[in-house]
MDTraj code that builds the backbone (N, CA, C; nanometers):
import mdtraj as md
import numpy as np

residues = "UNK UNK UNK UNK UNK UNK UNK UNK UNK UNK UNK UNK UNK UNK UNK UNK UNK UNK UNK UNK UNK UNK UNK UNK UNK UNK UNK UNK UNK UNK UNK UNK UNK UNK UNK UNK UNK UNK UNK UNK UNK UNK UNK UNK UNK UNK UNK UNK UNK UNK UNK UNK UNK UNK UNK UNK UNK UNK UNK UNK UNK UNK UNK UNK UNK UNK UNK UNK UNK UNK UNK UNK UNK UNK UNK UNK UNK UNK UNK UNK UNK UNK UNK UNK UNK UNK UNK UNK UNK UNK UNK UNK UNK UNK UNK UNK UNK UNK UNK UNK UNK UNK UNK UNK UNK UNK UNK UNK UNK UNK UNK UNK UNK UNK UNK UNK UNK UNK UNK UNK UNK UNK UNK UNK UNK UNK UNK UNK UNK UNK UNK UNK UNK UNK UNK UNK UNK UNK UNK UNK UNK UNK UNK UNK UNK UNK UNK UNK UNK UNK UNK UNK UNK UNK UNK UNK UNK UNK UNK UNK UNK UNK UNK UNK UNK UNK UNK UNK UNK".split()
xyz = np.array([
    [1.1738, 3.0235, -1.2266],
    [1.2000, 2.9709, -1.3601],
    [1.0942, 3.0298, -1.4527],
    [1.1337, 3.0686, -1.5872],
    [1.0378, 3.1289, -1.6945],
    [0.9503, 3.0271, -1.7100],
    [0.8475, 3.0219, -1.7595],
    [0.7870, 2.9090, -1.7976],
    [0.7588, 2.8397, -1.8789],
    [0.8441, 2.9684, -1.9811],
    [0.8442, 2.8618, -2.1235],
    [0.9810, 2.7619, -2.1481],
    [1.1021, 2.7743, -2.0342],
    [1.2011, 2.7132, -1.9703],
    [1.0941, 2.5783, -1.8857],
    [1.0195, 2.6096, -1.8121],
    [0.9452, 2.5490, -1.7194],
    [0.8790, 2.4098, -1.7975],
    [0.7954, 2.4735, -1.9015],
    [0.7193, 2.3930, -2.0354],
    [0.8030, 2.2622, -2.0963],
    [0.9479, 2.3179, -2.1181],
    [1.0536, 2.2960, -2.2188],
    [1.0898, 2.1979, -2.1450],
    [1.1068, 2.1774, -2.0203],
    [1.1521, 2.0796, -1.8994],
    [1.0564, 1.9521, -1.8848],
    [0.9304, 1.9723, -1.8799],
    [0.8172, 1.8991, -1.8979],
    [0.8329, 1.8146, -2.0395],
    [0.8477, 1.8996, -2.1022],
    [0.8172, 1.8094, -2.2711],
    [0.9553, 1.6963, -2.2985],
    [1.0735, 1.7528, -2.2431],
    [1.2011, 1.6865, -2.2527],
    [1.1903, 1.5640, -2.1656],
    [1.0850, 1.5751, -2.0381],
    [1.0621, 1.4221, -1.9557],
    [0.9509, 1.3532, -1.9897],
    [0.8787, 1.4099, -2.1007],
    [0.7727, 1.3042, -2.1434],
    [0.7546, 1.1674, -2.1435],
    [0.8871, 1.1222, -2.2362],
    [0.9154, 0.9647, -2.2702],
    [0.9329, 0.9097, -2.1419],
    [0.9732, 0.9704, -2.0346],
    [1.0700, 0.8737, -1.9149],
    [0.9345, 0.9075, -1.8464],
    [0.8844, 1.0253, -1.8392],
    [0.7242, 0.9474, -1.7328],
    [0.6146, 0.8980, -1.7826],
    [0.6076, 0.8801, -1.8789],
    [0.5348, 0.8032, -1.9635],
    [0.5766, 0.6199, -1.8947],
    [0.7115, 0.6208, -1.9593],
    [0.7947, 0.4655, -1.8910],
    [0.7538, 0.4655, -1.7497],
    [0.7578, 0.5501, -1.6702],
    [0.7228, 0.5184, -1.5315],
    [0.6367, 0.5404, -1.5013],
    [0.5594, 0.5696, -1.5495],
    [0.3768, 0.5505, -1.4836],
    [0.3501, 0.4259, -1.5713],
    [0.3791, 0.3630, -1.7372],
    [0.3659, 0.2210, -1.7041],
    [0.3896, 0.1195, -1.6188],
    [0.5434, 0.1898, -1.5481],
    [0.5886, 0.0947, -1.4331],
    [0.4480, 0.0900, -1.3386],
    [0.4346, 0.1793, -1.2842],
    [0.3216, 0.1992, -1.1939],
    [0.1784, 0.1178, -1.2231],
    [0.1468, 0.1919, -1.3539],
    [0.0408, 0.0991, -1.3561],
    [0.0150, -0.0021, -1.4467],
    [0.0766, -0.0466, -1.5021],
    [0.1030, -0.1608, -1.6274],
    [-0.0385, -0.2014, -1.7075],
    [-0.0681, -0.0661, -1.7178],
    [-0.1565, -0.0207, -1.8512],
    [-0.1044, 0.0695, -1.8938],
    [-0.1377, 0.0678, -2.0434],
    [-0.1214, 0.1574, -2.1144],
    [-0.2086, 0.3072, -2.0565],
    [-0.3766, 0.2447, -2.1020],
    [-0.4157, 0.3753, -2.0955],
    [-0.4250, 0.4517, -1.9412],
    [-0.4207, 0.3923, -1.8663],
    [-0.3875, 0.4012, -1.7527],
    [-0.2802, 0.5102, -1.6827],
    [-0.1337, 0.4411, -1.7762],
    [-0.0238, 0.4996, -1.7823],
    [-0.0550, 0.6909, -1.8131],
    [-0.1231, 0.6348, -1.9434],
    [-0.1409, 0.7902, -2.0515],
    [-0.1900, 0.8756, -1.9410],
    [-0.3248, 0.8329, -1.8476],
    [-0.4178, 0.8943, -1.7726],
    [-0.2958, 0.9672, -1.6953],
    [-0.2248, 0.8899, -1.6069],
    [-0.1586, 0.9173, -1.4802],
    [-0.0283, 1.0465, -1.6002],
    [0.0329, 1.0298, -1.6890],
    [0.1299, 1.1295, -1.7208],
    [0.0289, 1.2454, -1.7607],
    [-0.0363, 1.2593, -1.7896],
    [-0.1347, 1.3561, -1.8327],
    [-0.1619, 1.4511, -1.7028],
    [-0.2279, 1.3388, -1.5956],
    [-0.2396, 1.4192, -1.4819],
    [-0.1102, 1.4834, -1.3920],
    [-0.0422, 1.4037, -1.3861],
    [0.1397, 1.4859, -1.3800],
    [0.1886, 1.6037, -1.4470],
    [0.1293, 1.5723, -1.5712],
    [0.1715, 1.6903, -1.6338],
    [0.0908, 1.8004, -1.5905],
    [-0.0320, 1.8277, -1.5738],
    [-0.1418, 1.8839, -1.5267],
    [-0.1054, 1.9542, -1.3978],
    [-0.0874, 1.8815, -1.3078],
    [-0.0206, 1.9152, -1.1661],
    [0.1252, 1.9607, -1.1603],
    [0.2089, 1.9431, -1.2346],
    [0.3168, 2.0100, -1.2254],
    [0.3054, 2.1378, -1.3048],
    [0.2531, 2.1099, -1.4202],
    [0.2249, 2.3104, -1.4866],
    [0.1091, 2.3495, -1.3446],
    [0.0635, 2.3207, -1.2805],
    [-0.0527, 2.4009, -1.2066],
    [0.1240, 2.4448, -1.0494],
    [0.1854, 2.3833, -1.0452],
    [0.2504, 2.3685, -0.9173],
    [0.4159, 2.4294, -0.9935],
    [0.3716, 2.5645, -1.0834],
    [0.5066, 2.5576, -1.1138],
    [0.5975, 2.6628, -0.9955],
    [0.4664, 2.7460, -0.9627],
    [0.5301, 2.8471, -0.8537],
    [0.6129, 2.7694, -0.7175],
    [0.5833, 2.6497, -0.7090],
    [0.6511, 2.5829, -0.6013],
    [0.7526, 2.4968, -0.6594],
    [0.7716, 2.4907, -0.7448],
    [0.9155, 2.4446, -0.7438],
    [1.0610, 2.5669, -0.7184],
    [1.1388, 2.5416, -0.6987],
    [1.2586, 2.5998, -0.6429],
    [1.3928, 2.5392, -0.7146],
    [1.4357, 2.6569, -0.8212],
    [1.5419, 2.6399, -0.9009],
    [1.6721, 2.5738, -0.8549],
    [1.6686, 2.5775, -0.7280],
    [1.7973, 2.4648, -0.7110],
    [1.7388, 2.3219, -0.6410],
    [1.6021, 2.2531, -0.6448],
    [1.5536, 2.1470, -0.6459],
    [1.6148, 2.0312, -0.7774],
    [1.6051, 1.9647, -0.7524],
    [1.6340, 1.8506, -0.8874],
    [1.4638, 1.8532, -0.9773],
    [1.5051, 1.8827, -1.0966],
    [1.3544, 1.9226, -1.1493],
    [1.2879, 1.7565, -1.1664],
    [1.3782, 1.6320, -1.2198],
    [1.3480, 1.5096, -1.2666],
    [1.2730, 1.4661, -1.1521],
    [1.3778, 1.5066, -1.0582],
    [1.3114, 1.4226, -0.9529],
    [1.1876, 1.4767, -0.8692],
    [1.1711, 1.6181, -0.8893],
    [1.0736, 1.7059, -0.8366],
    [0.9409, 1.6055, -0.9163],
    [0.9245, 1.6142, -1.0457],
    [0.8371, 1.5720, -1.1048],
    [0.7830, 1.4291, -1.1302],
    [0.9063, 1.3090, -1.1226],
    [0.8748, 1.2009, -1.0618],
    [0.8376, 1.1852, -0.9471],
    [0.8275, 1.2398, -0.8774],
    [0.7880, 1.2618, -0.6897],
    [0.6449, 1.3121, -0.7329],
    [0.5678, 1.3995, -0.7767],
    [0.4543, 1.4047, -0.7921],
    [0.3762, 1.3121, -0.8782],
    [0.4268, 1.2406, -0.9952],
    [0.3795, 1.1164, -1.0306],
    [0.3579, 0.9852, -0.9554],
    [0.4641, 0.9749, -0.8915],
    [0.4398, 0.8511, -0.7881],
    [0.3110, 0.8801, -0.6527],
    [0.3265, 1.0230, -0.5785],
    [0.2398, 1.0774, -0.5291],
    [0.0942, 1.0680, -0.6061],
    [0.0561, 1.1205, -0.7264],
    [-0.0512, 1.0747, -0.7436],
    [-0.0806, 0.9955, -0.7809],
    [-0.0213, 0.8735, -0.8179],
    [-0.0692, 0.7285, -0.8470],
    [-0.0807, 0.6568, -0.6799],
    [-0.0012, 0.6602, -0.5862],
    [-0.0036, 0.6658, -0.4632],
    [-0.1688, 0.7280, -0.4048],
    [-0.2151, 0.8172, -0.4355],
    [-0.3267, 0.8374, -0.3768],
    [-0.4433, 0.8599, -0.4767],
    [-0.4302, 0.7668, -0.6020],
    [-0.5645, 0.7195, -0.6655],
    [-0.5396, 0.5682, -0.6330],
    [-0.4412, 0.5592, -0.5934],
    [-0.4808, 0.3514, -0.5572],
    [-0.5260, 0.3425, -0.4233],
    [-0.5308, 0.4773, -0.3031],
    [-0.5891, 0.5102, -0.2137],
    [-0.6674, 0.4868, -0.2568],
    [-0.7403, 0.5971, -0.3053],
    [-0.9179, 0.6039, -0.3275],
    [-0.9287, 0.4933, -0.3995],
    [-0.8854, 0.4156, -0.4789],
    [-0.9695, 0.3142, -0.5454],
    [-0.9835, 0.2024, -0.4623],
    [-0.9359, 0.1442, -0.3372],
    [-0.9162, 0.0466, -0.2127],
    [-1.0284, 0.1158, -0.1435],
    [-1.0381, 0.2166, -0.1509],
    [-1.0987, 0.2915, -0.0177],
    [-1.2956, 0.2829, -0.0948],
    [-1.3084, 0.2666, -0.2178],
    [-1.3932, 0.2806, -0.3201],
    [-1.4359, 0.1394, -0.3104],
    [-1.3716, 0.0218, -0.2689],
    [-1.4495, -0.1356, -0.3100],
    [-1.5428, -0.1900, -0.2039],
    [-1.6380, -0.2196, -0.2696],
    [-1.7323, -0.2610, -0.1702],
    [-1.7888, -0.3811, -0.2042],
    [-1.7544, -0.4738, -0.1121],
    [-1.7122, -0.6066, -0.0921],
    [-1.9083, -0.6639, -0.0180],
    [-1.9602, -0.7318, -0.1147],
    [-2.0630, -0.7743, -0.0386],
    [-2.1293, -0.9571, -0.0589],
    [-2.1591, -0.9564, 0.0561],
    [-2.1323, -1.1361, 0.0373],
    [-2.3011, -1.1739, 0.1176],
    [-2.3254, -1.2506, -0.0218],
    [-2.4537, -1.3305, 0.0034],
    [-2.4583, -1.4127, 0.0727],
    [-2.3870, -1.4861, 0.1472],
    [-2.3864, -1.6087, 0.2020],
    [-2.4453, -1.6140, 0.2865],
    [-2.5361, -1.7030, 0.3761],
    [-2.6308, -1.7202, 0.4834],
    [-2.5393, -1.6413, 0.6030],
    [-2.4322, -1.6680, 0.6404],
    [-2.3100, -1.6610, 0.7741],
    [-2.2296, -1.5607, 0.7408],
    [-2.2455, -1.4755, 0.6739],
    [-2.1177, -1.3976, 0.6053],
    [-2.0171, -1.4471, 0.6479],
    [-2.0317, -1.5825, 0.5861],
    [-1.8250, -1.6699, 0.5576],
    [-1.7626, -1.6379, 0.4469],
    [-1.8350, -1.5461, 0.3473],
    [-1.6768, -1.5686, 0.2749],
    [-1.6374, -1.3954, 0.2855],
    [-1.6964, -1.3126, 0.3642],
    [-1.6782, -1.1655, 0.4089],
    [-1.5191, -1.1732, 0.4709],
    [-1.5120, -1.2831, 0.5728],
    [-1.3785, -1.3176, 0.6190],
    [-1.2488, -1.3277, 0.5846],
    [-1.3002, -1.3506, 0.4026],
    [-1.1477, -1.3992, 0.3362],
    [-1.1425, -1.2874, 0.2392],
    [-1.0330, -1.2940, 0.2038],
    [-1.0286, -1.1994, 0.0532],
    [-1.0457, -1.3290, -0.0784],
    [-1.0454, -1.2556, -0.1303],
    [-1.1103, -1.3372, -0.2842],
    [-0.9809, -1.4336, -0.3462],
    [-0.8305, -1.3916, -0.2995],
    [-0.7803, -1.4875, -0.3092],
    [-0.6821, -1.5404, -0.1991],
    [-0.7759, -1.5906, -0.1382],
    [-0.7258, -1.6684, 0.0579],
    [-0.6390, -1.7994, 0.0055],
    [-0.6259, -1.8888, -0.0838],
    [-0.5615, -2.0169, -0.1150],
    [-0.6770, -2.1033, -0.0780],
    [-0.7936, -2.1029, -0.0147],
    [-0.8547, -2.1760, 0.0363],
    [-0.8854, -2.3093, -0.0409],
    [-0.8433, -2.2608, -0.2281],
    [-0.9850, -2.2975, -0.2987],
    [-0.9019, -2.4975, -0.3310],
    [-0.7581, -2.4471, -0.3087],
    [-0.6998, -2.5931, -0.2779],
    [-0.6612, -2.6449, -0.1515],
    [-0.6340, -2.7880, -0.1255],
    [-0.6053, -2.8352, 0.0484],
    [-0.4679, -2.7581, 0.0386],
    [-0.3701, -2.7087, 0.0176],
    [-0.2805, -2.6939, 0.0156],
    [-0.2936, -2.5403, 0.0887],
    [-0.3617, -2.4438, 0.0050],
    [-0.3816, -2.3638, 0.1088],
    [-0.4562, -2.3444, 0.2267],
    [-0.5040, -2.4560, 0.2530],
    [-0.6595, -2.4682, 0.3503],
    [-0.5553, -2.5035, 0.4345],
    [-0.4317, -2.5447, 0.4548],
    [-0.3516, -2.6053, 0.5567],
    [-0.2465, -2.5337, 0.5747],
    [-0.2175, -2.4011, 0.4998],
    [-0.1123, -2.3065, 0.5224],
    [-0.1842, -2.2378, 0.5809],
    [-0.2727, -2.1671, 0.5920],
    [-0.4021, -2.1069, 0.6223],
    [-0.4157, -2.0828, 0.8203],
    [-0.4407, -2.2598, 0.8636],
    [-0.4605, -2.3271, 0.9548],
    [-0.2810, -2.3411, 1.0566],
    [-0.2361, -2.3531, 0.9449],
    [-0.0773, -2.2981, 1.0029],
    [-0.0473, -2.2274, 1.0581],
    [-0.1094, -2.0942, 0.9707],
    [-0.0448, -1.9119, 1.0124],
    [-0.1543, -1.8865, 1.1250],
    [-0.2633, -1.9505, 1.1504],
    [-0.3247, -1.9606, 1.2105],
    [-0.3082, -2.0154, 1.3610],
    [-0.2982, -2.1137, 1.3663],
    [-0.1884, -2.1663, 1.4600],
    [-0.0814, -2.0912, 1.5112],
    [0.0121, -2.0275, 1.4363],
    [0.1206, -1.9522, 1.4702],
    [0.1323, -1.8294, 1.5156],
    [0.0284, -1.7779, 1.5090],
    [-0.0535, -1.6471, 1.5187],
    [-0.0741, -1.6416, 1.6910],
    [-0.1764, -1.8027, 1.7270],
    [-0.2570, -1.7990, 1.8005],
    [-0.1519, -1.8195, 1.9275],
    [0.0008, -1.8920, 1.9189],
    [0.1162, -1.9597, 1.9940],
    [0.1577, -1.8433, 2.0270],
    [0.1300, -1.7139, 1.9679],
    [0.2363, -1.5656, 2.0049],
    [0.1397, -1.5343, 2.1660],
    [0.2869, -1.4511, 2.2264],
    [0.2506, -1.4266, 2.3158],
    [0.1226, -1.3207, 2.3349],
    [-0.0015, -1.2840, 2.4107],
    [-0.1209, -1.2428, 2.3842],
    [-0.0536, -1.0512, 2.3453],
    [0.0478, -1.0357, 2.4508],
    [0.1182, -0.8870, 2.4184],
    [0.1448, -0.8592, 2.2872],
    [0.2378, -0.9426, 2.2243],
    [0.2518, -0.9088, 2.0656],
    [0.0903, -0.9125, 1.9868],
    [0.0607, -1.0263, 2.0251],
    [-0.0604, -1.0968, 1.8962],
    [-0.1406, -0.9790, 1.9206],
    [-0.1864, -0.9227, 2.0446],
    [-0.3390, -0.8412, 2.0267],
    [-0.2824, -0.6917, 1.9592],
    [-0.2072, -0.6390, 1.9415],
    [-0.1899, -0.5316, 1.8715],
    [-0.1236, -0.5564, 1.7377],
    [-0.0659, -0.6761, 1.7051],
    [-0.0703, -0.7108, 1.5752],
    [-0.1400, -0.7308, 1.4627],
    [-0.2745, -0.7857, 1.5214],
    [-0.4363, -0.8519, 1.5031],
    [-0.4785, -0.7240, 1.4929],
    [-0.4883, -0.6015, 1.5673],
    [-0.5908, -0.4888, 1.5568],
    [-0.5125, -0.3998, 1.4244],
    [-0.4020, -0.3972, 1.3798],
    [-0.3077, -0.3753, 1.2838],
    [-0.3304, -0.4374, 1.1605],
    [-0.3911, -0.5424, 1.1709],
    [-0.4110, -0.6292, 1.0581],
    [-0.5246, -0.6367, 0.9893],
    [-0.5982, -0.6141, 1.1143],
    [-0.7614, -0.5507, 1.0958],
    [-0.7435, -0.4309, 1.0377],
    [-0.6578, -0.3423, 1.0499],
    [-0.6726, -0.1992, 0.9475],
    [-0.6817, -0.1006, 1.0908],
    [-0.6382, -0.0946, 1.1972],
    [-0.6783, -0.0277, 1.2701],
    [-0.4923, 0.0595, 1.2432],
    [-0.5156, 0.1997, 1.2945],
    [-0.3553, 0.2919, 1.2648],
    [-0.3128, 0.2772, 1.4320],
    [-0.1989, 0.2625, 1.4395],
    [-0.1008, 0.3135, 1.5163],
    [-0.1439, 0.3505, 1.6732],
    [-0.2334, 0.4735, 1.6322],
    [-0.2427, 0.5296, 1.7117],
    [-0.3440, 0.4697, 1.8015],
    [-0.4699, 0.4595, 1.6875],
    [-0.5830, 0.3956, 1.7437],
    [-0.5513, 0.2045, 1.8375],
    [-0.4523, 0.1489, 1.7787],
    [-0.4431, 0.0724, 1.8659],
    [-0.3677, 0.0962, 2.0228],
    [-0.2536, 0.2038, 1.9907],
    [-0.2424, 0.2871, 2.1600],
    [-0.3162, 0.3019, 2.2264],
    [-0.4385, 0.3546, 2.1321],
    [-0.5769, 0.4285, 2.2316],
    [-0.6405, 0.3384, 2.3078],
    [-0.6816, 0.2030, 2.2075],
    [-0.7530, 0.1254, 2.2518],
    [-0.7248, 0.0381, 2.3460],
    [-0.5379, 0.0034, 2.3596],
    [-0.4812, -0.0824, 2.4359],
    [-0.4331, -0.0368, 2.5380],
    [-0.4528, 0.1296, 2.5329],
    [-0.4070, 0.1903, 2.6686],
    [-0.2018, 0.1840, 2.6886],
    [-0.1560, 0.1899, 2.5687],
    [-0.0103, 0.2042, 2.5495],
    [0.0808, 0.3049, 2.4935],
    [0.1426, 0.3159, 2.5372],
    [0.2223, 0.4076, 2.4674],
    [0.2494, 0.3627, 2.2874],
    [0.2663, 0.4806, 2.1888],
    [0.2623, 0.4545, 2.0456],
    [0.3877, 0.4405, 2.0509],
    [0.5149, 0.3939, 2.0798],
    [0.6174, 0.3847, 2.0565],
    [0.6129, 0.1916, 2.0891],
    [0.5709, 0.1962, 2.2044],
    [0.5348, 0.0033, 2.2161],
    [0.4405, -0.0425, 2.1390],
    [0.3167, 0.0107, 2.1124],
    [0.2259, -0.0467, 2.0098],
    [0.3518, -0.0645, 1.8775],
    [0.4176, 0.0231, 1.8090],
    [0.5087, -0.0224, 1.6922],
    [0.5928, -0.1012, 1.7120],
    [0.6520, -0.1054, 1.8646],
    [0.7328, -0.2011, 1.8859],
    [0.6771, -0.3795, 1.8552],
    [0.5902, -0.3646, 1.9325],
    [0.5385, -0.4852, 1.9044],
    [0.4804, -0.5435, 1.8117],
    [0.4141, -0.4696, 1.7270],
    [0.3981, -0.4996, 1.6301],
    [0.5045, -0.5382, 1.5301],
    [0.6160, -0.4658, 1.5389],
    [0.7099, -0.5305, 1.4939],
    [0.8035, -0.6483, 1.5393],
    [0.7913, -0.6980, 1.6159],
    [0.8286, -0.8411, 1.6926],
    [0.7728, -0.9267, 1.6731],
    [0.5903, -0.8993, 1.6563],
    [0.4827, -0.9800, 1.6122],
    [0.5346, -1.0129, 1.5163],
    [0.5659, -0.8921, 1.4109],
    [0.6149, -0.9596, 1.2346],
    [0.7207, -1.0407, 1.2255],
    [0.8633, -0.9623, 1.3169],
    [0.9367, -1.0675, 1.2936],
    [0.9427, -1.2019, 1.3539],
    [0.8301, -1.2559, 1.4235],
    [0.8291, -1.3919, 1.5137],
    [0.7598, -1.4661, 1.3859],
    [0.6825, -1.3702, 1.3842],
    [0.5726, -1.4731, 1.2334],
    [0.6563, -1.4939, 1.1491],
    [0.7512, -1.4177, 1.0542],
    [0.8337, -1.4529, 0.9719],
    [0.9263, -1.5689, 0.9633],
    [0.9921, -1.5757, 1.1285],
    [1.0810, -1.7072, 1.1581],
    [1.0213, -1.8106, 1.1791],
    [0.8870, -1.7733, 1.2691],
    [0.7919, -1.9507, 1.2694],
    [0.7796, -2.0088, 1.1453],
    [0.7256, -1.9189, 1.0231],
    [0.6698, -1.9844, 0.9222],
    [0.7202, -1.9438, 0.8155],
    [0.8563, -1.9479, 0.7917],
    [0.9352, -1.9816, 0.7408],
    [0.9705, -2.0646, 0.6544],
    [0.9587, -2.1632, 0.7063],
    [0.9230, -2.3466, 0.6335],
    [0.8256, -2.3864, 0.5708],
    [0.7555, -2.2891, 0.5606],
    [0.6309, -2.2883, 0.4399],
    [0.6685, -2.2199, 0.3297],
    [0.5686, -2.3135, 0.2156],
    [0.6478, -2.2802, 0.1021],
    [0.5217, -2.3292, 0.0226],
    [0.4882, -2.1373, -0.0774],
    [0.3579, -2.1129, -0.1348],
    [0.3946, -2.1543, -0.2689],
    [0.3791, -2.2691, -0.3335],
    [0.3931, -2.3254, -0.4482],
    [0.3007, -2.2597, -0.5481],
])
top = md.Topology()
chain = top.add_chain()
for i, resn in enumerate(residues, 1):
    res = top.add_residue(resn, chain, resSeq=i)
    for name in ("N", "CA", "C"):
        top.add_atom(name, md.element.get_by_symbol(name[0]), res)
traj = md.Trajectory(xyz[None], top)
């Protein structure tokens, strides 16, 4: 594609990725940041596009991609540090429900329900939940990566049907 054809394509999807990187990040300037950098990366990436690709969608695919891996790095960027004598509140995230009885007893629930699963599902569910990948819980549990996903997915759907009947007001 020429590139002043190439340019002309870009400027005609302005408004609509503009709208969808607000979707994404529901800031404004935010938004501006992320179409800017789209735009940036698609004029730098024009040699790889391929004239019978869908261009809209070529270029929404790299917007979502890089908002996708700056909310990486910005998770991967927080550093969480807790004064407390016991590091007890290191345990929770900042919004656990704890801070009413209501969640202090849904809490103690999923907890409970967690603990009733059979030890096969629960311990590779738990190392999953902890942030551990796929693989690394194969490694560690000595399983094949096709049963580590399995179970983990049985884990989810058992938790889903136990607790069920809870209801986050």
């Amino acid at each position: 594609m020429r590139t002043e054809t190439f340019k002309a394509k870009i400027i005609s999807l302005q408004s609509n990725l503009l709208s969808f990187a607000y979707t994404l990040t529901s800031n404004r300037d935010d938004a501006y940041d992320l179409l800017q950098d789209t735009t940036l990366k698609a004029l730098d990436s024009e040699d790889k596009y391929e004239e019978t690709d869908n261009f809209k969608g070529w270029i929404f695919t790299i917007m979502r991609n890089l908002f996708i891996n700056h909310y990486r790095k910005a998770m991967r960027s927080i550093v969480v540090t807790d004064q407390s004598d016991d590091l007890y509140q290191l345990n929770f995230s900042q919004e656990s429900g704890l801070e009413t009885p209501e969640g202090s007893v849904n809490v103690h629930d999923i907890r409970d329900t967690l603990n009733s699963i059979d030890p096969t599902l629960r311990d590779p569910f738990a190392l999953y939940v902890s942030g551990y990948h796929y693989n690394e819980i194969a490694e560690r549990l000595a399983l094949p990566l096709g049963t580590v996903k399995s179970r983990i997915h049985q884990a989810r759907k058992l938790l889903q049907t136990r607790l069920s009947d809870l209801h986050y007001d």
